[in-house]
Biopython code that builds the backbone (N, CA, C, O; Angstrom):
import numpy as np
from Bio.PDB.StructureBuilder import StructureBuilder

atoms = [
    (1, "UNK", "N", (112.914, 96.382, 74.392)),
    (1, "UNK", "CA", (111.725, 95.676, 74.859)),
    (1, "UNK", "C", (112.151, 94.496, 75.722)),
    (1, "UNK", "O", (113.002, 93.684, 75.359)),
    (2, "UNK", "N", (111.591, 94.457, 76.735)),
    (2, "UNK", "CA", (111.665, 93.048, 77.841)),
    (2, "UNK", "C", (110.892, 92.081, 77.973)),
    (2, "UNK", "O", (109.694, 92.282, 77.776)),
    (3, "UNK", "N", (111.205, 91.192, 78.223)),
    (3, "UNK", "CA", (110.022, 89.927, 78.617)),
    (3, "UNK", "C", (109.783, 89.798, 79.826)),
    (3, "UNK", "O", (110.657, 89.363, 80.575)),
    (4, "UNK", "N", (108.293, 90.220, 80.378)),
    (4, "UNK", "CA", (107.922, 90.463, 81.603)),
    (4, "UNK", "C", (106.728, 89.342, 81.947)),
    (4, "UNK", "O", (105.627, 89.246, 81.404)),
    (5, "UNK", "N", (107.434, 88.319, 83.290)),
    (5, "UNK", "CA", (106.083, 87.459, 83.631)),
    (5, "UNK", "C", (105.925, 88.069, 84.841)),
    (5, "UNK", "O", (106.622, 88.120, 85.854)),
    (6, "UNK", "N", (104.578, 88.642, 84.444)),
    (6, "UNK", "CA", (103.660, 88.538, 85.317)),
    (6, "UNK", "C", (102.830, 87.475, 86.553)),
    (6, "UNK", "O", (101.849, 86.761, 86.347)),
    (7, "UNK", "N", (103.602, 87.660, 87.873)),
    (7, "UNK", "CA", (102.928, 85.808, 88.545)),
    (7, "UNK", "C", (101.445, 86.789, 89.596)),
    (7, "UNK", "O", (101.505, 87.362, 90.684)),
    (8, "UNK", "N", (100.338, 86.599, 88.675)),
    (8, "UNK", "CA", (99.421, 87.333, 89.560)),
    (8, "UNK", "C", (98.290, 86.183, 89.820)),
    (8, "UNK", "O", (98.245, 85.104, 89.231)),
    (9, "UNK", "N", (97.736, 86.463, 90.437)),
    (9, "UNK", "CA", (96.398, 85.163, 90.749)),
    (9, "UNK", "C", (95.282, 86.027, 90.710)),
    (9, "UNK", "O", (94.307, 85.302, 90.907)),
    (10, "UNK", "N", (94.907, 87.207, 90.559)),
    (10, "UNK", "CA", (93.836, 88.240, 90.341)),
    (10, "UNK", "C", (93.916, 88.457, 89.009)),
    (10, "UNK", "O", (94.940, 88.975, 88.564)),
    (11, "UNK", "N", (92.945, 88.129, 88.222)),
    (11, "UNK", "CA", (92.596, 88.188, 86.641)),
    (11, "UNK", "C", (93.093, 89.923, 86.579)),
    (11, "UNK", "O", (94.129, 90.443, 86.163)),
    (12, "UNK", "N", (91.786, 90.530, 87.219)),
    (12, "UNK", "CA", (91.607, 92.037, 87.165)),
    (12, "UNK", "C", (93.354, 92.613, 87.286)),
    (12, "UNK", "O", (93.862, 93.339, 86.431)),
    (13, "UNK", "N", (93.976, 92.181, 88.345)),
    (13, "UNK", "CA", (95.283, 93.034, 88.357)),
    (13, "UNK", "C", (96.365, 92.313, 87.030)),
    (13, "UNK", "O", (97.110, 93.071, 86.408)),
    (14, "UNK", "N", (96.344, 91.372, 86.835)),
    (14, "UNK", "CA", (96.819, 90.919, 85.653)),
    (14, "UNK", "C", (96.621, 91.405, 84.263)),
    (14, "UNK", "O", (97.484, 91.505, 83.391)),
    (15, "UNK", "N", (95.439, 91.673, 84.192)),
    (15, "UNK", "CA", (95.207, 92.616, 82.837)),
    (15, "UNK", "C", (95.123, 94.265, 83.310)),
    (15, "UNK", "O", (94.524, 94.948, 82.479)),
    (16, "UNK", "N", (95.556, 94.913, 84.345)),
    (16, "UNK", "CA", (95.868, 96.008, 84.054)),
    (16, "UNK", "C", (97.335, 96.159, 84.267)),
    (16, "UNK", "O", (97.739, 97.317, 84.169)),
    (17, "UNK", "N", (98.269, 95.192, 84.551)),
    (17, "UNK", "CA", (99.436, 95.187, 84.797)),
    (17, "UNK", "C", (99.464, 94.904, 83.403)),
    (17, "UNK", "O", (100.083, 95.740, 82.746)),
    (18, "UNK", "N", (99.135, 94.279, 82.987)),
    (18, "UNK", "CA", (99.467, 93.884, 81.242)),
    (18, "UNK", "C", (99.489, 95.109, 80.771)),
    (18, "UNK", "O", (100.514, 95.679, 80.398)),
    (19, "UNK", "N", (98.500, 95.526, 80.762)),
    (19, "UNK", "CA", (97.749, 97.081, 79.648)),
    (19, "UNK", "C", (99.154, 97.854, 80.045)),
    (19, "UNK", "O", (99.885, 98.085, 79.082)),
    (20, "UNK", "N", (99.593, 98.253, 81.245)),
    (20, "UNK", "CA", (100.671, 98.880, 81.597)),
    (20, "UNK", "C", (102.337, 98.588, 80.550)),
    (20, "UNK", "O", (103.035, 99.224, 79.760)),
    (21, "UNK", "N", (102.314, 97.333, 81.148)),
    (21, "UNK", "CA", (103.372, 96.473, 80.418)),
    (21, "UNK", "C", (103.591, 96.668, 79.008)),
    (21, "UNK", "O", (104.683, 96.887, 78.485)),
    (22, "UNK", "N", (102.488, 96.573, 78.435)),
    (22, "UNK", "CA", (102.457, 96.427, 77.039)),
    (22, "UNK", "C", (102.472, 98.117, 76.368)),
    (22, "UNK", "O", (103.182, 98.397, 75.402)),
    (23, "UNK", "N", (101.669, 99.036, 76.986)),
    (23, "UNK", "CA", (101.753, 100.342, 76.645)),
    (23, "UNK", "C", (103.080, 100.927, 76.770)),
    (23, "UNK", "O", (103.504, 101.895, 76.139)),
    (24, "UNK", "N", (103.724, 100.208, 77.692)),
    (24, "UNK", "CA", (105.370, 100.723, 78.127)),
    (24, "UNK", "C", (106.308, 100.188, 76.526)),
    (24, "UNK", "O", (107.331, 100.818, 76.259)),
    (25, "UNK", "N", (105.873, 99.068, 75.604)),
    (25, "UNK", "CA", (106.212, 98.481, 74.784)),
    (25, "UNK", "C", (107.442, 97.270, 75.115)),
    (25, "UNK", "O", (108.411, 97.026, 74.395)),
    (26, "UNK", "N", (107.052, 96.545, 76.539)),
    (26, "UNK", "CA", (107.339, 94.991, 76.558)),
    (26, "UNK", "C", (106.321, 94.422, 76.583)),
    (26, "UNK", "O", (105.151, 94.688, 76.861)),
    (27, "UNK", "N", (107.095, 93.271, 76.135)),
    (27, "UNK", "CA", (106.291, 92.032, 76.389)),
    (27, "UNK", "C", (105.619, 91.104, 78.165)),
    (27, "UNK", "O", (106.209, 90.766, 79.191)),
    (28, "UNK", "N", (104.225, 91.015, 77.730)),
    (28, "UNK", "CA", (103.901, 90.479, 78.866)),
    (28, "UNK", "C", (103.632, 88.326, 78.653)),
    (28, "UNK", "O", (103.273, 87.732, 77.636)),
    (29, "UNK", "N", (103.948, 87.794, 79.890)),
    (29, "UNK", "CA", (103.631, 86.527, 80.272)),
    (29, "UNK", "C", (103.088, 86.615, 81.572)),
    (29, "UNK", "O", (103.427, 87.243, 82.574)),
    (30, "UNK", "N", (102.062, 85.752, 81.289)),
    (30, "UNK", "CA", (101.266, 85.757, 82.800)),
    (30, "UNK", "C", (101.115, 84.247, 83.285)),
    (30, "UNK", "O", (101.118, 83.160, 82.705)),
    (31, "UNK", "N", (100.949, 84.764, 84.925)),
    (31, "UNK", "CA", (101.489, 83.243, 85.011)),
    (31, "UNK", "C", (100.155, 83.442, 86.561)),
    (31, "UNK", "O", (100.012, 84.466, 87.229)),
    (32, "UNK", "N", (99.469, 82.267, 86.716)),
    (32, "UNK", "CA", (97.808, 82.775, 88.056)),
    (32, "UNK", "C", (98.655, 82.351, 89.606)),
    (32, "UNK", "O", (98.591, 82.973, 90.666)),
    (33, "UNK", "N", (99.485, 81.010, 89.284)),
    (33, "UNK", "CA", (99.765, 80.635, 90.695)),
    (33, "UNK", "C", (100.913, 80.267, 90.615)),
    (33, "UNK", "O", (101.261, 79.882, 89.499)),
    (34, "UNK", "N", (102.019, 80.233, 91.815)),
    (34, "UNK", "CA", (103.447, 79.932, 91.682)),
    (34, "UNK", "C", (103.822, 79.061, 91.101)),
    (34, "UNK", "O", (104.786, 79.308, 90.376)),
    (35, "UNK", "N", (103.272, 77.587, 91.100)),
    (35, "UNK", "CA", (103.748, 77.018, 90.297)),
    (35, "UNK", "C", (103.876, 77.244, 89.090)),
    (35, "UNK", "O", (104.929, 77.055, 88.481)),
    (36, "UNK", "N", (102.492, 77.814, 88.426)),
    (36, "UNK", "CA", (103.004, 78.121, 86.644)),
    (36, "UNK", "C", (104.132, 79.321, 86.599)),
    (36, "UNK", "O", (104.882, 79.607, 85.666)),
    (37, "UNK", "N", (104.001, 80.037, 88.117)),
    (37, "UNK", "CA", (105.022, 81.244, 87.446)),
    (37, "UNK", "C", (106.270, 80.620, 87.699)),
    (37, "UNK", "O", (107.077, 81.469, 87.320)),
    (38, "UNK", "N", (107.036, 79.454, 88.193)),
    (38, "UNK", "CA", (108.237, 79.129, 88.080)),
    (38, "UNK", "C", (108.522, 78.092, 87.012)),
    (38, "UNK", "O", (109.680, 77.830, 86.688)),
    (39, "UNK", "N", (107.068, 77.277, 86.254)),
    (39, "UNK", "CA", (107.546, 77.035, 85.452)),
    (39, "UNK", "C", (107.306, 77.846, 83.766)),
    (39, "UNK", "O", (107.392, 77.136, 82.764)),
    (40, "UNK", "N", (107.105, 78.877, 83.678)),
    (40, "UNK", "CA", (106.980, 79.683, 82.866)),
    (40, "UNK", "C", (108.636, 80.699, 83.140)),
    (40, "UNK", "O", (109.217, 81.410, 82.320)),
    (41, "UNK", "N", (108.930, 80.463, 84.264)),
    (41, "UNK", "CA", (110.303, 80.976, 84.014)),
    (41, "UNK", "C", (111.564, 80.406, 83.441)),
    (41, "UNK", "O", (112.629, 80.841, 83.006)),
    (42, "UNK", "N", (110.873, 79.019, 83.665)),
    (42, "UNK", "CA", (111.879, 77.943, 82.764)),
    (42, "UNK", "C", (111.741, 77.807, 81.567)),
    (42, "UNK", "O", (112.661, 77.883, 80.752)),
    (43, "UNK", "N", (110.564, 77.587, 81.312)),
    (43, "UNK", "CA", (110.434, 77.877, 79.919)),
    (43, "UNK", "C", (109.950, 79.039, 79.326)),
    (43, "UNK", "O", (109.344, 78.605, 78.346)),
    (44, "UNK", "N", (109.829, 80.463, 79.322)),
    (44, "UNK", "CA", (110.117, 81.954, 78.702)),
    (44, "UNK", "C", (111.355, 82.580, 78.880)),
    (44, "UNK", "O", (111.988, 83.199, 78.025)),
    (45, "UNK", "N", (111.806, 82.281, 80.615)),
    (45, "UNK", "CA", (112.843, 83.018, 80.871)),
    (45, "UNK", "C", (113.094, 84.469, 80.655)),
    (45, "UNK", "O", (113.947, 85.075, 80.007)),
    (46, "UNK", "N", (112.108, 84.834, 81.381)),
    (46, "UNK", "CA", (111.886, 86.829, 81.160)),
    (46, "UNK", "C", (113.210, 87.228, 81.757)),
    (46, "UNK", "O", (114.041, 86.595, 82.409)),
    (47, "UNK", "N", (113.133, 88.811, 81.218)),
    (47, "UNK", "CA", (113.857, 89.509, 81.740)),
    (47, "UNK", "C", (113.735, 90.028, 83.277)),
    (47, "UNK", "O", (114.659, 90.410, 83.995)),
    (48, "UNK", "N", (112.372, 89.944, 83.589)),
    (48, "UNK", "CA", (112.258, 90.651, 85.017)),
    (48, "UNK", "C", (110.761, 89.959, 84.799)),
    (48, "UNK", "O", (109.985, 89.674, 83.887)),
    (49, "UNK", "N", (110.892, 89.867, 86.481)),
    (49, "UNK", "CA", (109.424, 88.898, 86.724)),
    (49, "UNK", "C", (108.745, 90.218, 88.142)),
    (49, "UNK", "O", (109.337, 90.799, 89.052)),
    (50, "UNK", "N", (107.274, 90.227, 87.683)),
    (50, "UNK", "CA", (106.723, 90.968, 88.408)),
    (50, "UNK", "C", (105.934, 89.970, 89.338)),
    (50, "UNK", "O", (105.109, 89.296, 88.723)),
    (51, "UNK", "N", (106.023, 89.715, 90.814)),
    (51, "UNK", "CA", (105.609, 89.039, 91.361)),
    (51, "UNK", "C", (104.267, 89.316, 92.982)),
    (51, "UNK", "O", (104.408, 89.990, 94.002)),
    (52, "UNK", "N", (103.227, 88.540, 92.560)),
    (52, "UNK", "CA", (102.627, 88.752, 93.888)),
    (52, "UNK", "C", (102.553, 88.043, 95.105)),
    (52, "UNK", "O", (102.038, 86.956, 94.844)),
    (53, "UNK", "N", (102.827, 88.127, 96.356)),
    (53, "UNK", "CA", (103.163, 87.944, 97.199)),
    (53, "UNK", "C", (101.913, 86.951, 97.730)),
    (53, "UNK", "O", (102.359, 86.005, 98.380)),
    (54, "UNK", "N", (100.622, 86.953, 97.617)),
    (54, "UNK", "CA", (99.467, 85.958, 97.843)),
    (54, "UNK", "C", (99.095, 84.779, 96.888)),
    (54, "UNK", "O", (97.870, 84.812, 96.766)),
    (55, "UNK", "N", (99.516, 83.952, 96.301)),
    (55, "UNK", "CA", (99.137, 83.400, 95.286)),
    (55, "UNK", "C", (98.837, 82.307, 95.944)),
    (55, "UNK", "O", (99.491, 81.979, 96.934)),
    (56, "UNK", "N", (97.732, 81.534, 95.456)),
    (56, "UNK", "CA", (97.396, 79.755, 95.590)),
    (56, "UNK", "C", (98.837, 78.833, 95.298)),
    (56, "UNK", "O", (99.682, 79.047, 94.429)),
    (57, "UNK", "N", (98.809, 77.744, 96.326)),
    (57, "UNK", "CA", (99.839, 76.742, 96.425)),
    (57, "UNK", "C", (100.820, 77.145, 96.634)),
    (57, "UNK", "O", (101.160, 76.965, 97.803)),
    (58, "UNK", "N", (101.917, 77.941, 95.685)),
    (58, "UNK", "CA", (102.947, 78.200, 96.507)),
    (58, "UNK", "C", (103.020, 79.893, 96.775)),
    (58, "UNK", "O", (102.591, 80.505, 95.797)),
    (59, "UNK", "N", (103.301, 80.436, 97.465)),
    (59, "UNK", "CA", (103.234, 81.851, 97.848)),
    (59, "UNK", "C", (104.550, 82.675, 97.038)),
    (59, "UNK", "O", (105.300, 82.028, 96.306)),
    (60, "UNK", "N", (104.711, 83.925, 97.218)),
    (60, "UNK", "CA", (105.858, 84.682, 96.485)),
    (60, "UNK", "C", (107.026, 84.122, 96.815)),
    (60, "UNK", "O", (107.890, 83.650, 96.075)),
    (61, "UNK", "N", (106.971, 84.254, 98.595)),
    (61, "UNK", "CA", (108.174, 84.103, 99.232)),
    (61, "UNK", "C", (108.758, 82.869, 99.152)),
    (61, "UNK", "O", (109.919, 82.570, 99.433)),
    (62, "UNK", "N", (107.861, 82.162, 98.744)),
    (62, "UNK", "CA", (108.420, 80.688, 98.083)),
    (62, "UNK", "C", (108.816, 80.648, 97.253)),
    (62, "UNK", "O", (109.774, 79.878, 97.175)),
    (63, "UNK", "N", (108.443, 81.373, 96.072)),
    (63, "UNK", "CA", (109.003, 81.417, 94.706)),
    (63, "UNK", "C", (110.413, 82.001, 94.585)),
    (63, "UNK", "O", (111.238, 81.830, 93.687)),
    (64, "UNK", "N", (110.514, 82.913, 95.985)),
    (64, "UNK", "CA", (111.793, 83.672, 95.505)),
    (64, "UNK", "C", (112.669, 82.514, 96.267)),
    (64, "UNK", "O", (113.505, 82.013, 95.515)),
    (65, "UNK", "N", (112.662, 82.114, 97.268)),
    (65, "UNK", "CA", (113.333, 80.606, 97.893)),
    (65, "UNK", "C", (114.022, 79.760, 96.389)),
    (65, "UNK", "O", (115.213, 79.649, 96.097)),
    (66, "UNK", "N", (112.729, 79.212, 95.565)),
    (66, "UNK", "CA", (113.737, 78.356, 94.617)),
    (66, "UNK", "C", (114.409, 79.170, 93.772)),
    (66, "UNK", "O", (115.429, 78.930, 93.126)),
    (67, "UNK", "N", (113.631, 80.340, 93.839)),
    (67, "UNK", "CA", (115.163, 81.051, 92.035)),
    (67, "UNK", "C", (116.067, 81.096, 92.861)),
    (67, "UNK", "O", (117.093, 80.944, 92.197)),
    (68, "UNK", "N", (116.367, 81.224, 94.040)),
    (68, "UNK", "CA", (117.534, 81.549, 94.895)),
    (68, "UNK", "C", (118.210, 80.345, 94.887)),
    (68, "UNK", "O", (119.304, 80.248, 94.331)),
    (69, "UNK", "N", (117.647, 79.369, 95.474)),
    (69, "UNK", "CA", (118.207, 78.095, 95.215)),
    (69, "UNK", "C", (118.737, 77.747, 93.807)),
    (69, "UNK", "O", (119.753, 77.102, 93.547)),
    (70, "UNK", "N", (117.858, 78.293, 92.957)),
    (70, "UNK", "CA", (118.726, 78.002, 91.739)),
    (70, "UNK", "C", (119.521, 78.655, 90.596)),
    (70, "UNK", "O", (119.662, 78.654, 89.373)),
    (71, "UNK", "N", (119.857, 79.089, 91.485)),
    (71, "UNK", "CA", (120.907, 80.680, 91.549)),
    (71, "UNK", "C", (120.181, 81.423, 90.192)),
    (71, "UNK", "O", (120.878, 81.616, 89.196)),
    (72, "UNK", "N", (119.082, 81.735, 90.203)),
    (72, "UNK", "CA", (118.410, 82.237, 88.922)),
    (72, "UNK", "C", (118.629, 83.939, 89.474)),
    (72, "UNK", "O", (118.402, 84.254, 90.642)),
    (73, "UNK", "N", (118.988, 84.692, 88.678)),
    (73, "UNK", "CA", (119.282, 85.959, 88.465)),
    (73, "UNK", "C", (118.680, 86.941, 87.683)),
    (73, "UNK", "O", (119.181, 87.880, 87.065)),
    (74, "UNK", "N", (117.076, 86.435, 87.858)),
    (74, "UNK", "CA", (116.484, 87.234, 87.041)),
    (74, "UNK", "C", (115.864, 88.201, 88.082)),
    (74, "UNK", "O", (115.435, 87.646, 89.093)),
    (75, "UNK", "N", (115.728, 89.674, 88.008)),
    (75, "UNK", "CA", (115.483, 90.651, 88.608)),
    (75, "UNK", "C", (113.955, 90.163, 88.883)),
    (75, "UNK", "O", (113.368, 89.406, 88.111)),
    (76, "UNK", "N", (113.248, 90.807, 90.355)),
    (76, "UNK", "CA", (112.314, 90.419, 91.095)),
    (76, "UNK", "C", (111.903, 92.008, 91.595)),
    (76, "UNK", "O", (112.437, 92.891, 92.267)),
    (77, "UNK", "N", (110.517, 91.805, 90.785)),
    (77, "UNK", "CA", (109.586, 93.477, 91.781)),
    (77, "UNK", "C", (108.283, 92.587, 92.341)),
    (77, "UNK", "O", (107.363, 91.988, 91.782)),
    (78, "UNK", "N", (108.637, 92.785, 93.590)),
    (78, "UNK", "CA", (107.035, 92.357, 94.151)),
    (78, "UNK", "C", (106.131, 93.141, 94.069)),
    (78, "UNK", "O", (106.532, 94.237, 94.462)),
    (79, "UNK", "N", (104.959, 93.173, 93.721)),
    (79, "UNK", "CA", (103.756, 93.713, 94.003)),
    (79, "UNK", "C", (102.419, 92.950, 94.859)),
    (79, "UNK", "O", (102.011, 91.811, 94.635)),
    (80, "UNK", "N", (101.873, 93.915, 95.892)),
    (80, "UNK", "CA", (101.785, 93.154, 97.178)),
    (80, "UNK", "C", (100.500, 94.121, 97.554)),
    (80, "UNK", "O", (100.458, 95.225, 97.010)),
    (81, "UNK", "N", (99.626, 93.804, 98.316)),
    (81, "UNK", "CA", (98.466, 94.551, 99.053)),
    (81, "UNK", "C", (99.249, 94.702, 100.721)),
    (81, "UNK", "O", (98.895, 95.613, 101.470)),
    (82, "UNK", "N", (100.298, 93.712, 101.126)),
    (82, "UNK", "CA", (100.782, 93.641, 102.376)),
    (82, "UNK", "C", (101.592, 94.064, 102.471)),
    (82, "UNK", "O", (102.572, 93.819, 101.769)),
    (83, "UNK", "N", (101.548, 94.993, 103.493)),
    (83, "UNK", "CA", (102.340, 96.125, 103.750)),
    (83, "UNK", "C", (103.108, 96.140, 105.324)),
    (83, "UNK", "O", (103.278, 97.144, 106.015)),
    (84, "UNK", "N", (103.354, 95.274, 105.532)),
    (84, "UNK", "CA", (103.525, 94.604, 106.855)),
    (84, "UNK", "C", (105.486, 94.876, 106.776)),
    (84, "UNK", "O", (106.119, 94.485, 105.796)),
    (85, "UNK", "N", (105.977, 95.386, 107.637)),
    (85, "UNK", "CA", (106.879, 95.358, 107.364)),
    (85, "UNK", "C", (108.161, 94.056, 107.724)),
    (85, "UNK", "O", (109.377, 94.237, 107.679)),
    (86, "UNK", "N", (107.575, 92.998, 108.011)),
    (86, "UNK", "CA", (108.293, 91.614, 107.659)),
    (86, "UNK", "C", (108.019, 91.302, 106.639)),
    (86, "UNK", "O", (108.528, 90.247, 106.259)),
    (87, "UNK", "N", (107.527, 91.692, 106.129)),
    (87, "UNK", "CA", (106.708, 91.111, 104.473)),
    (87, "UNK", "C", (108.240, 91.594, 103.466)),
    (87, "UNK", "O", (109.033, 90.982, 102.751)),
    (88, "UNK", "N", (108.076, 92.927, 103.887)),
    (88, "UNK", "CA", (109.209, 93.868, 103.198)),
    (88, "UNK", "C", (110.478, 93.477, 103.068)),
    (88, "UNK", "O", (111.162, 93.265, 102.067)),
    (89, "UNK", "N", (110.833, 93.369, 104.847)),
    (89, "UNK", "CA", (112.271, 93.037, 104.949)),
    (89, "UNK", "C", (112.991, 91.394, 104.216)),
    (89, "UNK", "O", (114.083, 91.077, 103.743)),
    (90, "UNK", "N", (111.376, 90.519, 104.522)),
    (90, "UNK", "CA", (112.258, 89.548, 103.923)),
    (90, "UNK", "C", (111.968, 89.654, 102.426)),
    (90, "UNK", "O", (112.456, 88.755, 101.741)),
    (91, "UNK", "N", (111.200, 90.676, 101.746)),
    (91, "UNK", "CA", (111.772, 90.161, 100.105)),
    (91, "UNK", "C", (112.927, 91.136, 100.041)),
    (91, "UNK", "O", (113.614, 90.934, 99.040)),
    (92, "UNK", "N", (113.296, 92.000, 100.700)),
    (92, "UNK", "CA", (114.752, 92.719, 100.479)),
    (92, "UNK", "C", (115.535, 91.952, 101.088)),
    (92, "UNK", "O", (116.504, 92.704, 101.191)),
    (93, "UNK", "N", (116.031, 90.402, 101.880)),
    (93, "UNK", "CA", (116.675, 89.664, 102.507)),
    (93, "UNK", "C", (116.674, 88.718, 101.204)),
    (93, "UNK", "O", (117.818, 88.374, 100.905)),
    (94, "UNK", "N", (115.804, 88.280, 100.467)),
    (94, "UNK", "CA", (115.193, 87.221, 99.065)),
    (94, "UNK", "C", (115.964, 88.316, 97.958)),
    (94, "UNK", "O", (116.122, 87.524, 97.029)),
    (95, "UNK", "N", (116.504, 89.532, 97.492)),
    (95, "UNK", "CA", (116.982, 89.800, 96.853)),
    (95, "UNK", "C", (115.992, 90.657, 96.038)),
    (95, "UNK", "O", (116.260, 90.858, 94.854)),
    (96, "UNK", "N", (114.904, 91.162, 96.556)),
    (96, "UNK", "CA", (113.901, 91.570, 95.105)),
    (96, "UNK", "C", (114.143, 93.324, 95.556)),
    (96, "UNK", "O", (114.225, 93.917, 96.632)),
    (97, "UNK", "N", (114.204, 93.769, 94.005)),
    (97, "UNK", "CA", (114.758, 94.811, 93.736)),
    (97, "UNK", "C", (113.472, 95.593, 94.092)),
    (97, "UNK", "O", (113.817, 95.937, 95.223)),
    (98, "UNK", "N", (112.530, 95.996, 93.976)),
    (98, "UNK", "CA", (111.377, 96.756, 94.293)),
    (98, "UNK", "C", (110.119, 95.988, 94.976)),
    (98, "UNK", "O", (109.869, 94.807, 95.214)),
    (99, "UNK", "N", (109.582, 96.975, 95.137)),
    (99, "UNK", "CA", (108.385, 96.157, 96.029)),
    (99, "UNK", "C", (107.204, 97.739, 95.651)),
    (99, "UNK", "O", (107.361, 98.920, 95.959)),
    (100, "UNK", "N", (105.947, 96.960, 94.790)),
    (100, "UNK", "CA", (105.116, 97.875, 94.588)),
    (100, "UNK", "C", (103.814, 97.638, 94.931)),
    (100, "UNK", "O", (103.303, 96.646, 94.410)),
    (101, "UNK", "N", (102.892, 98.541, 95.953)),
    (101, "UNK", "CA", (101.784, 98.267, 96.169)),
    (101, "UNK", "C", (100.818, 98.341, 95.497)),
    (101, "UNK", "O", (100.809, 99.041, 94.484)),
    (102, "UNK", "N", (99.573, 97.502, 95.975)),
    (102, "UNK", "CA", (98.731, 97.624, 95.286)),
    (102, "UNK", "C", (97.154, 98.610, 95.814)),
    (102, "UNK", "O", (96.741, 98.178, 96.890)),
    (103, "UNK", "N", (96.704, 99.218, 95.520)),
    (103, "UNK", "CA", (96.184, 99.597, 93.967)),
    (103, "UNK", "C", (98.024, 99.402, 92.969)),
    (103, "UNK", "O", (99.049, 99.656, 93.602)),
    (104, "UNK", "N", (98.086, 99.082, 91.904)),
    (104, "UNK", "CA", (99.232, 99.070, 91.152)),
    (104, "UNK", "C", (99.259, 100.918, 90.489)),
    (104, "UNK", "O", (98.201, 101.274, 89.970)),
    (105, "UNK", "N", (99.982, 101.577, 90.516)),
    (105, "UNK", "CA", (99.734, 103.012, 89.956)),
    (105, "UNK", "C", (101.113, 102.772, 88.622)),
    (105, "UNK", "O", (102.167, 102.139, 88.572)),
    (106, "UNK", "N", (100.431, 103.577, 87.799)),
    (106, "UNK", "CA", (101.253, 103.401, 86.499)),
    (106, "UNK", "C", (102.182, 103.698, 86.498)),
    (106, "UNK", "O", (103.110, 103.108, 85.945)),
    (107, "UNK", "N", (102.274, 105.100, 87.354)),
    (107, "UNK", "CA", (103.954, 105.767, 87.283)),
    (107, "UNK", "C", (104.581, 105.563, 87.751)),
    (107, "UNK", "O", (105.702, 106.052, 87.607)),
    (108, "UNK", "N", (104.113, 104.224, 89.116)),
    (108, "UNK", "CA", (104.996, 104.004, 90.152)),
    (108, "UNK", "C", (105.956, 102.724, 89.260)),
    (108, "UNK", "O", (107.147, 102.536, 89.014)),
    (109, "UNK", "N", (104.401, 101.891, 88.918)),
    (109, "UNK", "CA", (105.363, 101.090, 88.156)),
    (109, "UNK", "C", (106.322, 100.802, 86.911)),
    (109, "UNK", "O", (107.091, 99.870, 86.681)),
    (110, "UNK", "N", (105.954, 102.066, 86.126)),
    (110, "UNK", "CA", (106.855, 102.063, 85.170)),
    (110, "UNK", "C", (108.197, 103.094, 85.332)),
    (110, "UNK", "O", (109.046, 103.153, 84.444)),
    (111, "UNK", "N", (108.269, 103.785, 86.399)),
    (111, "UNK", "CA", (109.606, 104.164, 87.058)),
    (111, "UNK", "C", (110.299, 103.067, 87.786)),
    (111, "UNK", "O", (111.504, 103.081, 88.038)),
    (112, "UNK", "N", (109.437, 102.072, 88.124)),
    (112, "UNK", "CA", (110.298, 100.515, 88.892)),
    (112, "UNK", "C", (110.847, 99.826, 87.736)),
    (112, "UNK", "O", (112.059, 99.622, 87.653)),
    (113, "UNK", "N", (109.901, 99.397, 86.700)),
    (113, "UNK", "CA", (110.918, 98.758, 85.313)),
    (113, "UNK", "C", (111.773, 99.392, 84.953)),
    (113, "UNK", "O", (112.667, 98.650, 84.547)),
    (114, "UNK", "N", (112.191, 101.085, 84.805)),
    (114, "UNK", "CA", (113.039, 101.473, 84.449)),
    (114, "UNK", "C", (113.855, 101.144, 84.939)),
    (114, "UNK", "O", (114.726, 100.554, 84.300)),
    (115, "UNK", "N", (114.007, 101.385, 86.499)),
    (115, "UNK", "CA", (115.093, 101.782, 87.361)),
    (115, "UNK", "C", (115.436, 99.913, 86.972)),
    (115, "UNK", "O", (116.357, 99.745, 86.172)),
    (116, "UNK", "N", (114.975, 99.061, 87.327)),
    (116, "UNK", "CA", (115.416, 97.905, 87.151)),
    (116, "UNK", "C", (115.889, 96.916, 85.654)),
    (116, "UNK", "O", (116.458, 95.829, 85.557)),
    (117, "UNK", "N", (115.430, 97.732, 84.778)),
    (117, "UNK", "CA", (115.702, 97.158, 83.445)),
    (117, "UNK", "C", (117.108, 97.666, 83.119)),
    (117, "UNK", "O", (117.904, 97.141, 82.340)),
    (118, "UNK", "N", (117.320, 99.042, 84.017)),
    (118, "UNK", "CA", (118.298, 99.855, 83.180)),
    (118, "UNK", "C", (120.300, 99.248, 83.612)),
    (118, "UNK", "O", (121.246, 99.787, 83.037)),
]
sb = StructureBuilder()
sb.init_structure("model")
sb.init_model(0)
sb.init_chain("A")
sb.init_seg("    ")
for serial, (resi, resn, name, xyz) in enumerate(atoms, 1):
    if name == "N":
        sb.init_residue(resn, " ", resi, " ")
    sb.init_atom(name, np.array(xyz, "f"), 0.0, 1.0, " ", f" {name:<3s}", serial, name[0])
structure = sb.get_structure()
């Protein structure tokens, strides 16, 4: 079982990413806007953080800026409605291991925790 924060700012995709999460049998933390999701990484310290790329105040690509800066090594799946392919390249330049769109689909994403938990 893993400890998974969730950094979503959409209630609705947050509780079906949960329902997912939790049916997979990890643990979920949810976190609405970047700031709580970087400081919920300081203090939970998940195993893998599922991240969205639009959030209020600070954005994804910001978030992945300070774990980088602070050499934090916790595995990164974006999940994103933007499909833009600068969007892409720079979270594969930011280090994030998957990138999953949204609608969120179950099988997509629980073949991404695998491949990344394993």
């Amino acid at each position: 079982m893993a400890k998974i924060l969730i950094a979503e700012d959409s209630g609705f995709q947050r509780t079906i990413i949960k329902r997912i999460i939790t049916r997979l049998g990890h643990e979920a933390v949810e976190a609405k806007t970047g700031r709580e999701a970087l400081r919920q990484i300081e203090d939970e310290q998940p195993d893998l953080i599922l991240l969205d790329m639009l959030m209020p105040d600070i954005d994804g690509l910001q978030v992945l800026k300070v774990l980088k800066s602070k050499h934090l090594q916790t595995p990164v799946i974006v999940i994103t409605a933007d499909v833009q392919e600068t969007t892409r390249k720079r979270c594969e330049e930011a280090g994030v291991r998957e990138i999953i769109y949204k609608p969120v689909d179950e099988d997509k994403l629980s073949s991404a925790l695998k491949k990344v938990l394993e």
